[in-house]
N, C-alpha and C positions, 0 to 999 in steps of 0.2 A: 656510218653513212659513207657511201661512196662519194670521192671529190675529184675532179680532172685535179692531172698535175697545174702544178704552177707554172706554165708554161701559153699562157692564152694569150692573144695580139692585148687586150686592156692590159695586162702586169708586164710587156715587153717595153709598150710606149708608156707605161710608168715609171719604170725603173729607166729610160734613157732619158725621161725628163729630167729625172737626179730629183729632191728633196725639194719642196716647195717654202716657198718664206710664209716663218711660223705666223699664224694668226691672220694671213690673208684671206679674207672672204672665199669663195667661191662663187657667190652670186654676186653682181653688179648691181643689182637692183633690185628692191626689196620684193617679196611674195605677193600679188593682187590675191593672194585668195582673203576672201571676205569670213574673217571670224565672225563676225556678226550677224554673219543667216542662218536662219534656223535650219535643220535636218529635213532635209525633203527629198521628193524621191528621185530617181533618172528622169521623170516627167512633170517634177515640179511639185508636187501632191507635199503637201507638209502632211507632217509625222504623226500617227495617232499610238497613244501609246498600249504594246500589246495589250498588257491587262484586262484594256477592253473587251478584247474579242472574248464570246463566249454564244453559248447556249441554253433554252432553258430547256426544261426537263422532258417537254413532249417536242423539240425538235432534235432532243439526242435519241431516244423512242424511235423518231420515223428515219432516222440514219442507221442506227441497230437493225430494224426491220428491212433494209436496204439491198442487203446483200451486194456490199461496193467493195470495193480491191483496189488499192493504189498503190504505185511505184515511185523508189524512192531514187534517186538519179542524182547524185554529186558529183558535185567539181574535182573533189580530190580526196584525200585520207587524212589520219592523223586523230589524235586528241580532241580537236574539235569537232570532226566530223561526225568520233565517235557520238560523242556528247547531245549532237545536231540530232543524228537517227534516232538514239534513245530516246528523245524526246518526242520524237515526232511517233515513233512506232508505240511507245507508251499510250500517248493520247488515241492512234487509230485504234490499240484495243480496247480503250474503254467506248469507242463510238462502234465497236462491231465492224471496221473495215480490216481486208485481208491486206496483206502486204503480199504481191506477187514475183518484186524483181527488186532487186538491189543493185545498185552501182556507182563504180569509182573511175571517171573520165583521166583522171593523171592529168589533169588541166590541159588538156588534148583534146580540143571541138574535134576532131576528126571522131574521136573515139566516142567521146560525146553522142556526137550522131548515131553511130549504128548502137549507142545504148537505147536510145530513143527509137530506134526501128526495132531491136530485140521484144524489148516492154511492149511496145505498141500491139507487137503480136502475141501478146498476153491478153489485149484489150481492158486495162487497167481502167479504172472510174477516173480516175485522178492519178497526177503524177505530180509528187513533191521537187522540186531540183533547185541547184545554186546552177544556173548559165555559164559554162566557163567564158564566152566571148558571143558580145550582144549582139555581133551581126553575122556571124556562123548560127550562132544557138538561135536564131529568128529562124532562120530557113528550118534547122531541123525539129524546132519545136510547134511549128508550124502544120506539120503532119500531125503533132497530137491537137489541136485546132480542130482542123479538119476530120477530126475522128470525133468530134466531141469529149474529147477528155480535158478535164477540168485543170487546169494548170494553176500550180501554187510557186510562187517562186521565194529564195532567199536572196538576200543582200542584191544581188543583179540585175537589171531589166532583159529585155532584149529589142535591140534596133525595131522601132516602129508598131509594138505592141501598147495595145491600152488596157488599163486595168478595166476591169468588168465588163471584157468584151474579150480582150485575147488570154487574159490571166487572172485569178481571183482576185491575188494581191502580194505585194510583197510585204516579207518579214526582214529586218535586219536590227544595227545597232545602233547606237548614239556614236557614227563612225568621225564625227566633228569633236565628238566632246572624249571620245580615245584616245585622235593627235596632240588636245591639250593636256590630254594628263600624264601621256609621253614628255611630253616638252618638259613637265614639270618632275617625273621623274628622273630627266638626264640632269636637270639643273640640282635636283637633289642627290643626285650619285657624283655629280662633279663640284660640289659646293660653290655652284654659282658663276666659275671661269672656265675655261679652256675650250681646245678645240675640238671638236666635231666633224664626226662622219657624217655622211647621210646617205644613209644604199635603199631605195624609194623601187617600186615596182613601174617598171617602163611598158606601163600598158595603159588600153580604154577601160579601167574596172573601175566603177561605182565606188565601192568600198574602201579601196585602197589608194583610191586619188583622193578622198574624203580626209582619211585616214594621214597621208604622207603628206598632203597640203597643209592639213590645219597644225603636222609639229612643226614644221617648217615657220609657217604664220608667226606660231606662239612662241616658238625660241627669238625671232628676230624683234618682236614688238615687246613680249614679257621678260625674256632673260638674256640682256644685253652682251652680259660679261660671256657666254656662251655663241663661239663664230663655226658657224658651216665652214670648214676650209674645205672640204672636197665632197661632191655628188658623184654616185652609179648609179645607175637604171640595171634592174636584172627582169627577165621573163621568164626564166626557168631556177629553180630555188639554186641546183648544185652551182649555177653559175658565183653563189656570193664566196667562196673559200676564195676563188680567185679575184675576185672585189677587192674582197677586205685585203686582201694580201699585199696587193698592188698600193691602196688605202693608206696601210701604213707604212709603208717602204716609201713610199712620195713622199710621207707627209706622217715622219717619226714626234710629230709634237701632239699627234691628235691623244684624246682620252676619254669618248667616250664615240659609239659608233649606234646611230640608229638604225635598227632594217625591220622592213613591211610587216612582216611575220613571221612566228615562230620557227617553223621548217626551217625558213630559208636565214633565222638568225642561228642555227645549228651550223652552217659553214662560219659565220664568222669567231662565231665562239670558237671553232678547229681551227680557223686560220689565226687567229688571236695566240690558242695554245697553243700551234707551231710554231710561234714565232717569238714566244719563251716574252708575249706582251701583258704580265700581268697589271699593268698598270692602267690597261684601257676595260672600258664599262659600256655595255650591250644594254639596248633600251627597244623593247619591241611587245607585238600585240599577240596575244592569243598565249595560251597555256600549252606548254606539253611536258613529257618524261623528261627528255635529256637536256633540253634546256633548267629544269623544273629543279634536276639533281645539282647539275651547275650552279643555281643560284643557293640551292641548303648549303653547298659546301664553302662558298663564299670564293665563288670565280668570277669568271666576266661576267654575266649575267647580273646585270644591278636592281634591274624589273620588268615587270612588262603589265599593259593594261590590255581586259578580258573584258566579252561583252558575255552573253548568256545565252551559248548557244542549245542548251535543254530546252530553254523558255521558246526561243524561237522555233525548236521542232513541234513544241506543242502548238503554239502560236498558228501554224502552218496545216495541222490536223486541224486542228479548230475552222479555220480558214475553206479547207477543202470541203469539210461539211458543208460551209456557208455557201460554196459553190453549187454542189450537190442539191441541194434546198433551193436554189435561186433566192437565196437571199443576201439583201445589200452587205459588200463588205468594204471596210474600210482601206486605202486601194495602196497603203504604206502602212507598216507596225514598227515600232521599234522597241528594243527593251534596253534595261541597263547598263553598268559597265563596275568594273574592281580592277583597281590597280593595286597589284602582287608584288611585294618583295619578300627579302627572307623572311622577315616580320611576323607576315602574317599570309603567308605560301598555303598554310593546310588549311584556313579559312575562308580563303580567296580560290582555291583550287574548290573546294565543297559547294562553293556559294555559284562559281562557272559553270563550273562539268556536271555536277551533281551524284560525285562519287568522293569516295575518300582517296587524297592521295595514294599516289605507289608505295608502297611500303620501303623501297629503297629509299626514298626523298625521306620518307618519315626516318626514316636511319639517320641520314644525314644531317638531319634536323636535331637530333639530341645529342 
């Protein structure tokens, strides 16, 4: 993976701060986010969980008989996204709907947009998508509104849309109860003390302020002897090499470093390995290859907790039927969640993705 040098204004005014005193907080004041609400949606909708959603036999029948098409529209790529499609294209073929357009935003609402103009002039039934940004992706999914195509969303809302009127419903994860088991696997990769990174996504997203709030929460109220010494915000992933880098040059007592997501914990893990710091431990969400080989061989990578994003593609076919149908759907889903270390990598990757690891990771595993 390509990384800007090290050389960005955050690692110039890190390194002139000099070294910070070990074990000093980074926050003043403890976390407001509320551990104790349940999972609900951008509009408040508490959780139902996917499983539910289904069909019976003569409304899969009048879906088959339908002759529907829908477009599958994401945020971005990777491991999960694979995982995301399969699931969802799986389920469109056992309902009889075509899949007419695929696509990959690069977490780039601009790009986003003319995906959703491209699709539109396919005239798709439905369109599956994760939003990259709620109030770009409002306007441009707005046109498929206005076409009548049935919108399913993941993990995302978008700015000023209501379920069963602008969009069928959303799918995502248990993204509250991911950050606690982060928390719980940094306290178990660092046996209970030291200091800590924390590189949190610096944006309005749903899932990942869900996500980067509740480890935050759970390290500060459940695992004491573990101190945040230093926060980044990143919005583009290659930004974190230069994070971490800066990270630990400020702040050589840290040893264990949290970030949003897999992708974007691939620079830390390279800025870790350039900087010859075997000694610090990466705690982040979602499964992939090179993180995945990282941890078989016993590098930075100490774990990371996964929700199901198969379950959720299927979740989301199921969902667009219910659109299609006009019938009631549930206007939040969520499914569950594995936290992965080397342990139990090839069972936790099975149980995710819904494939067999890579065969390189299985290498490295024996």
């Amino acid at each position: 993976m390509l990384r800007t040098l090290v050389t960005s204004t955050v690692l110039a005014a890190a390194l002139a701060a000099g070294p910070a005193t070990a074990q000093t907080p980074f926050y003043s004041t403890p976390s407001s986010f509320d551990l104790g609400k349940p999972e609900t949606s951008p509009n408040g909708e508490p959780a139902t969980p996917a499983g539910r959603i289904a069909l019976t036999p003569e409304e899969i029948a009048k879906i088959q008989a339908g002759h529907y098409s829908a477009a599958l529209l994401w945020a971005g790529s990777g491991e999960w996204y694979t995982a995301l499609s399969a699931g969802a294209e799986d389920r469109l073929k056992e309902l009889g709907i075509s899949v007419v357009a695929r696509a990959d935003a690069q977490f780039d609402p601009a790009k986003q947009a003319n995906d959703v103009e491209t699709a539109l002039a396919l005239k798709p039934s439905a369109i599956l998508t994760l939003i990259v940004d709620p109030v770009a992706g409002a306007e441009a999914f707005r046109r498929a509104n206005n076409a009548g195509v049935k919108l399913v969303l993941a993990d995302n809302g978008a700015q000023g849309f209501v379920a069963g009127k602008d969009y069928v419903g959303i799918v995502t994860g248990d993204h509250i109860g991911m950050g606690r088991a982060a928390a719980q696997l940094m306290n178990d990769a660092l046996g209970g003390k030291g200091a800590v990174g924390f590189i949190y996504h610096d944006a309005e997203f749903f899932v990942t302020n869900n996500r980067d709030g509740a480890f935050r929460a759970t390290l500060e109220k459940d695992y004491p002897g573990l101190v945040i010494v230093d926060a980044k915000g990143f919005t583009a992933e290659p930004q974190t090499f230069d994070l971490a880098s800066a990270m630990i040059q400020q702040h050589p007592d840290i040893k264990g470093i949290y970030v949003a997501w897999d992708v974007a914990a691939e620079g830390v893990v390279e800025a870790l390995r350039a900087a010859g710091r075997t000694d610090v431990k990466v705690v982040t969400h979602d499964l992939g290859a090179n993180n995945a080989l990282d941890m078989a061989k016993g590098g930075s990578m100490a774990g990371t907790v996964a929700d199901m994003p198969y379950e959720v593609g299927q979740a989301m076919a199921t969902l667009a039927a219910y659109g299609l149908l006009g019938k009631a759907a549930p206007p939040f889903s969520t499914v569950g969640l594995v936290t992965a270390t080397k342990a139990n990598l090839a069972a936790a990757w099975e149980q995710s993705l819904h494939k067999p690891l890579p065969d390189t990771v299985k290498a490295a595993l024996q």
